[in-house]
C-alpha positions as a Markdown table, in Angstrom:
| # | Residue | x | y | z |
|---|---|---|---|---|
| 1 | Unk | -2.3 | 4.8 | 23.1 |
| 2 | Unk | -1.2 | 7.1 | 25.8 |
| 3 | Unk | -0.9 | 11.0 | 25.3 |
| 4 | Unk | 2.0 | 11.9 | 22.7 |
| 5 | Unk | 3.6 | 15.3 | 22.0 |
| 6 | Unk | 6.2 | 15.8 | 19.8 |
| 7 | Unk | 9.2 | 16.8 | 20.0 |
| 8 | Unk | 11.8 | 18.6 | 17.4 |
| 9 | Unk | 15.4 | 17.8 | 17.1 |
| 10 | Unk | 18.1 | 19.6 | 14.8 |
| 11 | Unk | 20.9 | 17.8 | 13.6 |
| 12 | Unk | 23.7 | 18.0 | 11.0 |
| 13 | Unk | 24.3 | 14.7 | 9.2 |
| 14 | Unk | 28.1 | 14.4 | 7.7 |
| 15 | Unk | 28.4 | 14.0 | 4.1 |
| 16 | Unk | 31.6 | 14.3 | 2.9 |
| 17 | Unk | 33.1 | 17.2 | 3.8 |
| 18 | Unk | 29.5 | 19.1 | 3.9 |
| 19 | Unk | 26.5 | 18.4 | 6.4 |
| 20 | Unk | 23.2 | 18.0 | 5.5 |
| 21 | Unk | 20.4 | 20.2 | 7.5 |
| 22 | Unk | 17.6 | 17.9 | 9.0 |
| 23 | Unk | 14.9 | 18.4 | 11.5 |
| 24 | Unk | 13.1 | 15.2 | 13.7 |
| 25 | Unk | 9.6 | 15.5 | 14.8 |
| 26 | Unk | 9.5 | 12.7 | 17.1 |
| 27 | Unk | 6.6 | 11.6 | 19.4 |
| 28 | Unk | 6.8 | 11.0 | 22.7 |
| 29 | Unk | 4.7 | 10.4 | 25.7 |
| 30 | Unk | 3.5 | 13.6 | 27.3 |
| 31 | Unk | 3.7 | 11.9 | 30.7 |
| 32 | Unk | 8.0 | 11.9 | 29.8 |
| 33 | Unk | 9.9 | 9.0 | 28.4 |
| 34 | Unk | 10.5 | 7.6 | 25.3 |
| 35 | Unk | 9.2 | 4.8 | 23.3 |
| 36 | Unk | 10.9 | 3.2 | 19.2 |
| 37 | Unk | 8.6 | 4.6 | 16.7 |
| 38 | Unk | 8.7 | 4.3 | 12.6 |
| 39 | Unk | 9.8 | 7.3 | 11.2 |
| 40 | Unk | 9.1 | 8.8 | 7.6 |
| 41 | Unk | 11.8 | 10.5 | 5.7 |
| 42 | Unk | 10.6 | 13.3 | 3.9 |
| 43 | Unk | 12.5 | 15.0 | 0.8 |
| 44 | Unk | 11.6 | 18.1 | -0.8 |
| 45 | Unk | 11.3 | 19.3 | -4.7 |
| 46 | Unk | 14.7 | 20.8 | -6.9 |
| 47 | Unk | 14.5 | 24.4 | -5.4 |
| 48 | Unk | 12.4 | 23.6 | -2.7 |
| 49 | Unk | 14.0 | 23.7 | 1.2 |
| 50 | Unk | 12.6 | 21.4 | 4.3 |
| 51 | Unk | 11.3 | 24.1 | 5.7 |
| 52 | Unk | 8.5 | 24.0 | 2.5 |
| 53 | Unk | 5.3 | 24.3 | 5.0 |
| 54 | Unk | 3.8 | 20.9 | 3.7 |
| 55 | Unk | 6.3 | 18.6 | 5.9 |
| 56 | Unk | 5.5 | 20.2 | 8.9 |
| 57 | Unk | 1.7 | 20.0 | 8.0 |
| 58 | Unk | 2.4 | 16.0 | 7.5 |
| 59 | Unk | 4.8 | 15.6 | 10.5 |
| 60 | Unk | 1.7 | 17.2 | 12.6 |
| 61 | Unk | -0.5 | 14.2 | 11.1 |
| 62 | Unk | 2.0 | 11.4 | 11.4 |
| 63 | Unk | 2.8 | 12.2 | 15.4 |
| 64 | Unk | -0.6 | 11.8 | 16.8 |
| 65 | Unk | -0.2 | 7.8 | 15.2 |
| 66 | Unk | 3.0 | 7.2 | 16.8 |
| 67 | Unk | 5.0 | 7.8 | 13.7 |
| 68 | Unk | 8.5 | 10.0 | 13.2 |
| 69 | Unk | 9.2 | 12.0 | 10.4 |
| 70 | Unk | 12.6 | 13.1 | 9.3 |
| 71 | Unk | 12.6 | 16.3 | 7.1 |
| 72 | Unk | 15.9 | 17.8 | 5.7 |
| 73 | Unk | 17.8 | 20.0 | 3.1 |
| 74 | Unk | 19.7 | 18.1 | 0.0 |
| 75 | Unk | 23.0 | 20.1 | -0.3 |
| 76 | Unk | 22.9 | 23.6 | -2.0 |
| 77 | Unk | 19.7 | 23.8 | -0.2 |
| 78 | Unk | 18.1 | 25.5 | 3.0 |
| 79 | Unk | 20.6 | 25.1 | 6.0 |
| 80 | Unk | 23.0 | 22.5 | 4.3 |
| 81 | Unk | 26.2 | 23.5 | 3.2 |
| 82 | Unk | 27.2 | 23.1 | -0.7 |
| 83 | Unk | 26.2 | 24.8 | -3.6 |
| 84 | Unk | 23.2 | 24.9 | -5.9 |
| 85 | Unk | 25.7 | 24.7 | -9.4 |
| 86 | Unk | 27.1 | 21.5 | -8.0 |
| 87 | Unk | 24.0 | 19.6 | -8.0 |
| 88 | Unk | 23.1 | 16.2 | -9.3 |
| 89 | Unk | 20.6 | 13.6 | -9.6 |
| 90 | Unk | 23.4 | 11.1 | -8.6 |
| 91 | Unk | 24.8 | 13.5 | -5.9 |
| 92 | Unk | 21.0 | 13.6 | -4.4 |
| 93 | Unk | 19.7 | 10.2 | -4.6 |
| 94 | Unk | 23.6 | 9.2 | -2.2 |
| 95 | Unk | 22.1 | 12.1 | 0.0 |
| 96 | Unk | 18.7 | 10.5 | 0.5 |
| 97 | Unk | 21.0 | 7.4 | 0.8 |
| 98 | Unk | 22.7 | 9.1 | 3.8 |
| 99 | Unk | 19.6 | 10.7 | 5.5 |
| 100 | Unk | 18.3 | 7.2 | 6.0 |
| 101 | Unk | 21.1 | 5.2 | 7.0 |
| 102 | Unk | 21.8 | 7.8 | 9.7 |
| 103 | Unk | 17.8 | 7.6 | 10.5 |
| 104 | Unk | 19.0 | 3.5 | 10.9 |
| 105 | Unk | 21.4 | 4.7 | 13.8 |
| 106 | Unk | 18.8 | 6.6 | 15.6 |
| 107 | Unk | 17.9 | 4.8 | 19.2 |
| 108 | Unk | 14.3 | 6.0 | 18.8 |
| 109 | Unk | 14.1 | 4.3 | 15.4 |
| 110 | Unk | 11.7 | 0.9 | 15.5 |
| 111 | Unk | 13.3 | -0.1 | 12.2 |
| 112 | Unk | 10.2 | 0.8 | 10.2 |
| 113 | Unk | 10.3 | 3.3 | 7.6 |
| 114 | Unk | 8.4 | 4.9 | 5.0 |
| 115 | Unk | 9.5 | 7.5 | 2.4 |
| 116 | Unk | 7.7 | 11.1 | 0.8 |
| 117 | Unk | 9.0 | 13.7 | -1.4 |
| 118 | Unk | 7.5 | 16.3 | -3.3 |
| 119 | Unk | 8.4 | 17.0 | -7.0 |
| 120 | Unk | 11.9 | 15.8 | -7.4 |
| 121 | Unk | 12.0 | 14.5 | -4.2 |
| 122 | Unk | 9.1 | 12.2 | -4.7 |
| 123 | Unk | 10.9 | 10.7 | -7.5 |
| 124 | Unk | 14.3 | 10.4 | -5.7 |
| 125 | Unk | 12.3 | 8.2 | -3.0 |
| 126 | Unk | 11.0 | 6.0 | -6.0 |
| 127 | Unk | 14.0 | 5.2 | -6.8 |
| 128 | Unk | 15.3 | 4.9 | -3.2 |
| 129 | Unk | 12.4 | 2.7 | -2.4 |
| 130 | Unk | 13.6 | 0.5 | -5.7 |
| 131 | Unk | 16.3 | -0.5 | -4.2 |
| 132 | Unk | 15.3 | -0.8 | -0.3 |
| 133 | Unk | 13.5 | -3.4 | 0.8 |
| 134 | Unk | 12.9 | -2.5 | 4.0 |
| 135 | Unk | 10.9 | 0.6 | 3.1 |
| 136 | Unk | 7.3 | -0.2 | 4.4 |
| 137 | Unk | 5.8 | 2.4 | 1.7 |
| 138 | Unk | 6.2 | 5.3 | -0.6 |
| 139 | Unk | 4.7 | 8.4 | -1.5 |
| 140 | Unk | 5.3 | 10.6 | -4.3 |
| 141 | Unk | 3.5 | 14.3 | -4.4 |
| 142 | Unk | 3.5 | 16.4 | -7.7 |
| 143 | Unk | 6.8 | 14.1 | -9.2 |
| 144 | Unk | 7.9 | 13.8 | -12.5 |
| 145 | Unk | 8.4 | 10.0 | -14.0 |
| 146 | Unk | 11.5 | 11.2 | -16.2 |
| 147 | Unk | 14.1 | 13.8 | -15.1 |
| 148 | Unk | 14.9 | 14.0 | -19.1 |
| 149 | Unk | 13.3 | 17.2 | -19.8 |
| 150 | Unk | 13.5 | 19.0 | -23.1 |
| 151 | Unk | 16.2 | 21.7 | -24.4 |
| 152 | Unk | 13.5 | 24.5 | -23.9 |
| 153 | Unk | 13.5 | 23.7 | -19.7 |
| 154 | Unk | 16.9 | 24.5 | -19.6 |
| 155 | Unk | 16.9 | 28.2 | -19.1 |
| 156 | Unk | 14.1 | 27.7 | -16.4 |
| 157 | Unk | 16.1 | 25.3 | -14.2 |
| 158 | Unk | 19.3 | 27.2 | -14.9 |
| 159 | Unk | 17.5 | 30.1 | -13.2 |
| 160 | Unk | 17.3 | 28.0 | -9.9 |
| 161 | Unk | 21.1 | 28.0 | -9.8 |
| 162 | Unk | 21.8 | 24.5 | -11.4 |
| 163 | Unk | 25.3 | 24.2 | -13.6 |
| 164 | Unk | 26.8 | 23.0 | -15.9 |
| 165 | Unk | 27.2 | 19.5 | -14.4 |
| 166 | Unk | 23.2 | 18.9 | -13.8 |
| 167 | Unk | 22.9 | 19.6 | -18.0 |
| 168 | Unk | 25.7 | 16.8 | -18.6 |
| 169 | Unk | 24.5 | 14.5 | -16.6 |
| 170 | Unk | 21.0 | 14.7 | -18.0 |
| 171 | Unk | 22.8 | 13.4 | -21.6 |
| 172 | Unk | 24.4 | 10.6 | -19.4 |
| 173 | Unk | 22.6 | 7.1 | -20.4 |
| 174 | Unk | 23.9 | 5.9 | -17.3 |
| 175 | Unk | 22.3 | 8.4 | -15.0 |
| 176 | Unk | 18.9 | 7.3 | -13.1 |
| 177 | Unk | 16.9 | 9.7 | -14.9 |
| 178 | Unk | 13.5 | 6.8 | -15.3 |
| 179 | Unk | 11.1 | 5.5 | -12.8 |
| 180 | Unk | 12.0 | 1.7 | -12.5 |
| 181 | Unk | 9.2 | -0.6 | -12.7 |
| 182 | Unk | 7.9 | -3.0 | -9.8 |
| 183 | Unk | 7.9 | -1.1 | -7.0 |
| 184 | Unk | 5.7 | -1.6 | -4.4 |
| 185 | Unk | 3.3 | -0.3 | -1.9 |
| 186 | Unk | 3.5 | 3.2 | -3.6 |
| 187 | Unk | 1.0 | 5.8 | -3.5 |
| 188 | Unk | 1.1 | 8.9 | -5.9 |
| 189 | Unk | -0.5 | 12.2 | -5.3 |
| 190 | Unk | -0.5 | 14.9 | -8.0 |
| 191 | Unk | -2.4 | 18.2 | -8.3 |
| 192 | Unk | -5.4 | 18.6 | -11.2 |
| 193 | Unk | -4.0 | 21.7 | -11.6 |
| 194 | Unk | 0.0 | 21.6 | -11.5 |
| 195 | Unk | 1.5 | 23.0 | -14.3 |
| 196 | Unk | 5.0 | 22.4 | -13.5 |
| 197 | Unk | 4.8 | 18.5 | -13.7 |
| 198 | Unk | 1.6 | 17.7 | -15.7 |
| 199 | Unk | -0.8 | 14.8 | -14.4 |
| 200 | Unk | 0.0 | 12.5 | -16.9 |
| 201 | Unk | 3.7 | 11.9 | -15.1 |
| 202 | Unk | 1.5 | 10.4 | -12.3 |
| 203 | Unk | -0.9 | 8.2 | -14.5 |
| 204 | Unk | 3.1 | 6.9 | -15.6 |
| 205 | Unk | 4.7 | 6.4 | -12.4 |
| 206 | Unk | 1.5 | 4.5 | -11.2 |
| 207 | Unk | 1.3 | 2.5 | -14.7 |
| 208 | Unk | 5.3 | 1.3 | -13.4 |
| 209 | Unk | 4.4 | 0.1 | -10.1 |
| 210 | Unk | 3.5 | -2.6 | -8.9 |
| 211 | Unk | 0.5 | -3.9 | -6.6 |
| 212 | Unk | -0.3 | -2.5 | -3.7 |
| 213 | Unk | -0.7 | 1.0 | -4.9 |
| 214 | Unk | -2.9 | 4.2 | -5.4 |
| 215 | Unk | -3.4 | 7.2 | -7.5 |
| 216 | Unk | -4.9 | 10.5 | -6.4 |
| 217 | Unk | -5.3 | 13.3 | -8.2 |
| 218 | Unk | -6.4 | 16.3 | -6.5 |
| 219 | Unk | -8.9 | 18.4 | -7.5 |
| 220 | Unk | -7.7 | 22.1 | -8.2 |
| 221 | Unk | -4.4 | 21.3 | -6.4 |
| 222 | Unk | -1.3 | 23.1 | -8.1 |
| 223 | Unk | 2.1 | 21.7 | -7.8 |
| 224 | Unk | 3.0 | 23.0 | -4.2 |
| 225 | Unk | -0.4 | 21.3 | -3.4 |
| 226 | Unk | -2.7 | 24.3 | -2.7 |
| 227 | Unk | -5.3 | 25.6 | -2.0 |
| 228 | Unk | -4.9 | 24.7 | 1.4 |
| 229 | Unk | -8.1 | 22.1 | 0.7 |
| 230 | Unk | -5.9 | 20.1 | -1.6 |
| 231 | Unk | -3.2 | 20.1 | 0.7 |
| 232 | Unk | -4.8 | 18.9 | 3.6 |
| 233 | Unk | -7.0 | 16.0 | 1.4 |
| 234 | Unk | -3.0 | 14.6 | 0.5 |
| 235 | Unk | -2.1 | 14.9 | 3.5 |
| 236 | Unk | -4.9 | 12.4 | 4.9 |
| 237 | Unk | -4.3 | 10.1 | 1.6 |
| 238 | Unk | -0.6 | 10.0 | 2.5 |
| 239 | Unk | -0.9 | 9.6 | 5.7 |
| 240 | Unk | -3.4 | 6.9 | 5.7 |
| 241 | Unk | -1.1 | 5.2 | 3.5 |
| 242 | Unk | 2.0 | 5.1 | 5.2 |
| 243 | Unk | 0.6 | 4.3 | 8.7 |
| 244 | Unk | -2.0 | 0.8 | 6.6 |
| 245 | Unk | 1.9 | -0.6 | 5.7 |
| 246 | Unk | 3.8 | 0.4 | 8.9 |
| 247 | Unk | 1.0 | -0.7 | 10.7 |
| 248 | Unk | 1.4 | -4.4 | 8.8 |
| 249 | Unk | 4.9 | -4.6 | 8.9 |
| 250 | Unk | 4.6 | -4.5 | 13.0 |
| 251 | Unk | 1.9 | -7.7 | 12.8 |
């Protein structure tokens, strides 16, 4: 493969009357021009931003193999419009349902894609890869396998600025608050040391997919994935990952 470099776009993707805050890394050759690639979207945690160091870190691993990544803020969030109170699990996933179909649009885009997300946002992209198909691989990092957390949470995620709205929904048997069962080509990562979402949430997301897939559990790694040992060792797990299942969806 020729020299790449990468480059970084900004954009603003419409959602209603807000617009979500997302960043490309793209590669390209460094002699100029332009070539399709895959591309990885990458969602972060509850109160986390896109500007959480670790999707840089991965977009710097992913470019050298030819492969896009697509980082952004869910509403409330970063550089996105909205507000924190208004947030859903519902209002979320349709966000991370956005991101990608506008990724679809994109005239670099090869058609190959792969999802990532940290803490919530791994378990969003579960349940976005449940339903798409076309989604070459996923990979979840320090993610719960319920969203129905217990009465005594409640002050503790009202302190990141959820509302009223979040609390209902969680008593909603309609909402997607559960891992679905079958999904494939998932990889889950999850600090030994996270005390935020506790190991055993990824010994039950992995016991609910389906073949291929992979645990790792990182020594001493917390829930943002440090020390920056940990973070680095996920990095080359996930990134290993995702490029084995883009890499067979081009044969």
């Amino acid at each position: 493969m020729a020299a790449i470099q990468a480059v970084e776009i900004p954009v603003r993707i419409p959602f209603g009357n807000d617009r979500i805050s997302a960043v490309f890394h793209i590669p390209e050759p460094a002699e100029g021009g332009r070539y399709e690639a895959p591309c990885v979207v990458a969602s972060h945690g509850l109160a986390s931003s896109k500007e959480s160091g670790k999707y840089r870190q991965l977009a710097e691993a992913l470019i050298p193999r030819g492969i896009a990544l697509l980082r952004f803020d869910f509403l409330g969030c970063g550089a996105s419009t909205g507000r924190p109170e208004d947030t859903t699990v519902v209002g979320r996933l349709d966000q991370l349902r956005r991101v990608v179909w506008f990724l679809k649009a994109q005239p670099f885009f090869d058609g190959r894609s792969a999802l990532m997300g940290s803490s919530m946002g791994g378990f969003l992209s579960l349940l976005l890869a449940a339903e798409e198909p076309g989604v070459c691989a996923v990979a979840a990092w320090s993610s719960p396998a319920t969203l129905r957390a217990p009465e005594t949470e409640e002050g503790r995620l009202r302190s990141w600025g959820l509302g009223d709205v979040y609390f209902k929904e969680l008593g909603s048997p309609d909402a997607p608050l559960d891992m679905p069962p079958g999904i494939r080509r998932g990889l889950v990562v999850h600090g030994s040391a996270d005390d935020v979402v506790p190991p055993s949430h990824a010994e039950a997301i992995f016991a609910r997919l389906s073949e291929p897939k992979e645990m790792r559990v990182i020594p001493g790694g917390d829930h943002s994935m440090r020390p920056e040992a940990a973070r680095r060792e996920a990095i080359r797990v996930t990134t290993d990952w995702i490029e084995r299942f883009i890499r067979e969806d081009s044969l």
